[in-house]
N, C-alpha and C positions, 0 to 999 in steps of 0.2 A: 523502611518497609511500608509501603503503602494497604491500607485496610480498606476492602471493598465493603461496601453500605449497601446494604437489603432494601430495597427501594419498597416502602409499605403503603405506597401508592396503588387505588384500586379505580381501574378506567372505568367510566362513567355507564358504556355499554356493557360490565360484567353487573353493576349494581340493577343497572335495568331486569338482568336477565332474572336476578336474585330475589323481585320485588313481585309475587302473583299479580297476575291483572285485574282491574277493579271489581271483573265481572264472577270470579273466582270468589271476593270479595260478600257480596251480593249471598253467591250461592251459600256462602259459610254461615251471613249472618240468615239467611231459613234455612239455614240445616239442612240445606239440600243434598252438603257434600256428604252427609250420613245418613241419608235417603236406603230403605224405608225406614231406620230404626228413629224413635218419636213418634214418625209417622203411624206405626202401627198401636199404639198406645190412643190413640182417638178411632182409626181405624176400626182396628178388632169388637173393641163393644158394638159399633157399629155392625159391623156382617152380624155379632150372636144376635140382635135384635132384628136383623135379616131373615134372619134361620130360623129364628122360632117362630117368627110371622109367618114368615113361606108355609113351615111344620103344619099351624092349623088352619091354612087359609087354600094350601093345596096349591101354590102358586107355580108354574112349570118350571123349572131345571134353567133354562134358558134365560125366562125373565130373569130368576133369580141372580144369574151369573150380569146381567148385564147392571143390575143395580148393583151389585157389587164394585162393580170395573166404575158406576158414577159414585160410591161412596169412598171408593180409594184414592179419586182424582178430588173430591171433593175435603178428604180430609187430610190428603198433602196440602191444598190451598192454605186451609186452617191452620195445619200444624206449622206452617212458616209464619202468616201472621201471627200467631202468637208470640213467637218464637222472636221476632221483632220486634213488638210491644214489649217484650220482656226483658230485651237486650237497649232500646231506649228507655225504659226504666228503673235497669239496674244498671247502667255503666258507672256510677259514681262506683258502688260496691264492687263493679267486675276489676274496676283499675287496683282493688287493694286484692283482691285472690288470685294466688299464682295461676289454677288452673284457668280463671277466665278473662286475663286480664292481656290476651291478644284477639280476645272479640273483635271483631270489624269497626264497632261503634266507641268499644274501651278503649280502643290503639287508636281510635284517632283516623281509619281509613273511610271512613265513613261518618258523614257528620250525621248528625241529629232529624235535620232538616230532610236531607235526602234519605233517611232511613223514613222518615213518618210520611214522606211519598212512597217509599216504594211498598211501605204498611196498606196506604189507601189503594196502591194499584191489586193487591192481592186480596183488598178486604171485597171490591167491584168485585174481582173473579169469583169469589166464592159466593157471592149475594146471586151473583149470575145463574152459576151452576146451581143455589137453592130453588131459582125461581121455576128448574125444570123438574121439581121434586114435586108440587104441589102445594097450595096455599098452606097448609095445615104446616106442612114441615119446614117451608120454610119461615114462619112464624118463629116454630123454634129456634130455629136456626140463629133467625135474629137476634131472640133471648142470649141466645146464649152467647154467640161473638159481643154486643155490647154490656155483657154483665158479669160474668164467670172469669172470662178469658180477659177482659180489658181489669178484674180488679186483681186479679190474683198476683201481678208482681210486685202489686201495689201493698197487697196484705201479708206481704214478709213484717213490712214495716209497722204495723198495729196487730196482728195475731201473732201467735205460735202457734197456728193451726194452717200455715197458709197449704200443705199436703192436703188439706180438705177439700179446699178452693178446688185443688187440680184435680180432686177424685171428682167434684159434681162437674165439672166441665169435663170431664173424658165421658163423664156419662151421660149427660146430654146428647148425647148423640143417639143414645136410646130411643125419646121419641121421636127423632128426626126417622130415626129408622124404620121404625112402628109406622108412624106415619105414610111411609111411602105406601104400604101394604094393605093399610086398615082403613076407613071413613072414621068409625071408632075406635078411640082408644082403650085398651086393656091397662087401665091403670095398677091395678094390683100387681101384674106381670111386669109391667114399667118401672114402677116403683121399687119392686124388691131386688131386680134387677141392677137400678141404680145405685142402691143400699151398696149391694156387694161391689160393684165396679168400682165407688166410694173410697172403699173399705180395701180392694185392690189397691188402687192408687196410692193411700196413704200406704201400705207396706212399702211399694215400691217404688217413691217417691223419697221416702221418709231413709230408706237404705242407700241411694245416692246420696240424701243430703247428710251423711255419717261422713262422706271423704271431705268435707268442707266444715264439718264442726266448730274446729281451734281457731280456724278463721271468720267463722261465721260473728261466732261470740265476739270478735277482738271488734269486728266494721258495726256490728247492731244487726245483723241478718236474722229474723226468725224463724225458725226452723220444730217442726217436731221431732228432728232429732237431735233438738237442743233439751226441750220441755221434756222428753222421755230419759232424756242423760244414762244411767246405767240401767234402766230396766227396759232399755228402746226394742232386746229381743223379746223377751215373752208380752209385753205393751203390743207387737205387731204381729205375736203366735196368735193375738187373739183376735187383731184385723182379718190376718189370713184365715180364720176359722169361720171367721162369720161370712166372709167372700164365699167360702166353701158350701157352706149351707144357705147362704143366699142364692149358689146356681142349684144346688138339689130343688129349696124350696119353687123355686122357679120357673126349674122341669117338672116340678108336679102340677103346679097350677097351668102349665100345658100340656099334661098331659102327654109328657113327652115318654119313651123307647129305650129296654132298657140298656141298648148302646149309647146314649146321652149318658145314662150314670156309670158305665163302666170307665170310657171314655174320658169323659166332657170334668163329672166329678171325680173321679179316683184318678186318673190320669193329672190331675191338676194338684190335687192333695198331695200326691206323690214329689210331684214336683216342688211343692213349697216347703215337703219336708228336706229335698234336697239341699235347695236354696238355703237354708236352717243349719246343714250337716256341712255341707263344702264349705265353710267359712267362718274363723271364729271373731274376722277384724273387720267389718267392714269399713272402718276407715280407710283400711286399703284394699277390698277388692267390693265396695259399694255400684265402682262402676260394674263392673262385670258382673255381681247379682241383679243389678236393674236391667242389664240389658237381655238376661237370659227370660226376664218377663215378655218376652213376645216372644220365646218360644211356648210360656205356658199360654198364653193368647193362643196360639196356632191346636195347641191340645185341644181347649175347648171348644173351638170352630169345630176341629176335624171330628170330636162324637157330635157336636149341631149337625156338622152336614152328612156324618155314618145314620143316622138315625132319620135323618131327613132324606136322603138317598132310597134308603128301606121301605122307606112307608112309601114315598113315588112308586116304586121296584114294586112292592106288594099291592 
């Protein structure tokens, strides 16, 4: 009786088909293939510090909408380089964590070399797009891609604070945004501003980095939701609290309507108490609570521009 053999031979043109192409590659490592979400985490603080400048500056409907459409092109640019920088400096740690260790740069499709070019091709585009913002802002600008965003992957490795790093870089974009609108800057409104986006950031930075914990510890990762360990929920009841009172404090010192607090504050509160209530692990559903943070983003734009709509209208 003759036994026929499974031939486990695999042609050369099915592995082709099976292997994405380089350029797929590319988009993964800026996070393009989950465009807008990231993106709107630099985004969003962005337009509120749009809104509220428009709010007391009386700026028309129109301009507003189009600085928007250059703040959203300008901080996709951003959010990829980062996003690159972050992934050439953490592939040694991405090769030991399950979730990240088919990065473009961890696997091996993408060298080093050609990642830190196509870094510099996206750092040109976004110095580009500052230089149409105004000296003032793009000043910022600069600060903040060479100091914020180039140390932050760096201070896994010497902080347990590096959720902080990424709250003052999301919020940098405050007075990039100020700036387009204003000759002078409103620092108290700037500043408290950034306090809360800060203060955002670490809750919802800090709740991603819960799915990565057991790993974190084992490679040397720093994390604050290592240094917060069991008491990482009420430690970030009291981030989100101060976020919360950081945008009331905010719309008072503009003098803002009171659909901004129904809205913009209760609207957001609400939400963080949800985020709170749906979940009691976020080791496993960390992703899903960070991601639902740009819908609370979209909350507070929508009382910014309810209340900034009103006052044009009236």
């Amino acid at each position: 009786m003759s036994i026929q053999k499974t031939s486990t031979n695999v042609s050369p043109r099915a592995i082709h088909r099976s292997v994405p192409p380089l350029w797929h590659s590319y988009l993964k490592l800026a996070r393009m293939h989950t465009w807008p979400a990231g993106t709107l985490l630099f985004f969003l603080p962005c337009t509120w510090a749009l809104t509220m400048s428009a709010y007391t500056s009386g700026l028309p409907p129109k301009h507003l909408f189009i600085q928007g459409l250059g703040c959203l092109l300008m901080c996709t640019v951003r959010h990829s380089a980062a996003c690159i920088w972050n992934d050439i400096c953490d592939r040694d740690f991405d090769r030991k964590i399950e979730r990240t260790k088919t990065r473009p740069i961890a696997s091996g499709i993408i060298s080093v070399s050609s990642a830190l070019l196509f870094l510099a091709v996206n750092c040109i585009i976004y110095l580009a797009m500052l230089a149409q913002a105004g000296r003032e802002a793009m000043n910022f600008g600069i600060i903040g891609l060479f100091t914020f965003e180039m140390i932050y992957p760096i201070s896994k490795r010497f902080t347990n604070w590096p959720q902080a790093w990424l709250g003052v870089d999301c919020a940098w974009g405050v007075p990039i945004a100020w700036a387009i609108n204003h000759e002078t800057m409103n620092w108290e409104i700037v500043f408290i501003l950034m306090v809360g986006i800060t203060c955002w950031a670490i809750h919802f930075d800090t709740v991603y980095a819960c799915q990565d914990r057991q790993e974190d510890a084992q490679v040397g990762v720093r994390s604050c939701a290592l240094l917060f360990g069991n008491y990482v929920r009420p430690i970030l009841a009291l981030f989100s609290t101060a976020f919360i009172a950081s945008l009331a404090y905010a719309a008072y010192l503009n003098r803002q309507g009171p659909l901004y607090y129904i809205i913009a504050v209760l609207g957001s509160a609400l939400h963080l108490v949800w985020q709170f209530a749906s979940s009691d692990d976020w080791e496993k559903d960390g992703g899903r609570i960070f991601k639902s943070n740009g819908d609370l983003g979209y909350i507070v734009l929508a009382g910014m521009l309810c209340d900034y709509a009103y006052k044009v209208a009236v």
